[in-house]
C-alpha positions in Angstrom: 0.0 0.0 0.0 3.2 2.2 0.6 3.9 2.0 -3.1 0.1 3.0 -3.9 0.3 6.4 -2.1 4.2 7.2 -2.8 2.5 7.1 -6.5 -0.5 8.4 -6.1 -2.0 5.4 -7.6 -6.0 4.4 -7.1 -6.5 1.9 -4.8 -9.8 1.4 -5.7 -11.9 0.0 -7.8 -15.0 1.0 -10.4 -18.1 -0.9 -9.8 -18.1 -2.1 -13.3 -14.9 -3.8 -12.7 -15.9 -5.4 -8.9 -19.3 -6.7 -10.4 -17.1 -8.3 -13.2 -14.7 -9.9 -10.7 -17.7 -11.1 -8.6 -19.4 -13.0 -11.5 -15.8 -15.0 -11.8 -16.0 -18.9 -10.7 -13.9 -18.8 -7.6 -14.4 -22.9 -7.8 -10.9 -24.8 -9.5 -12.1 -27.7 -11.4 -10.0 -30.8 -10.9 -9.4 -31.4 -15.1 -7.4 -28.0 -14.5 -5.3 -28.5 -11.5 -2.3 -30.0 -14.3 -2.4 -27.0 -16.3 -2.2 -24.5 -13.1 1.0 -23.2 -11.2 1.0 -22.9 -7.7 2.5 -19.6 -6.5 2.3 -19.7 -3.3 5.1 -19.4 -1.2 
């Protein structure tokens, strides 16, 4: 967040763009679990 105000950046986002990230499947199928990287660390 330190990075966001040194820069002035928005931190927040447009309605239009939260509605759009709320209709995404938060649900990982298991055919997909191959194809995905895991970048958590």
């Amino acid at each position: 967040m330190c990075l966001v105000k040194e820069h002035d950046l928005p931190y927040e986002f447009p309605q239009n763009v939260i509605e759009e990230a709320d209709r995404i499947n938060q649900k990982i199928e298991i055919k997909d679990i191959p194809n995905r990287v895991d970048l958590r660390r």
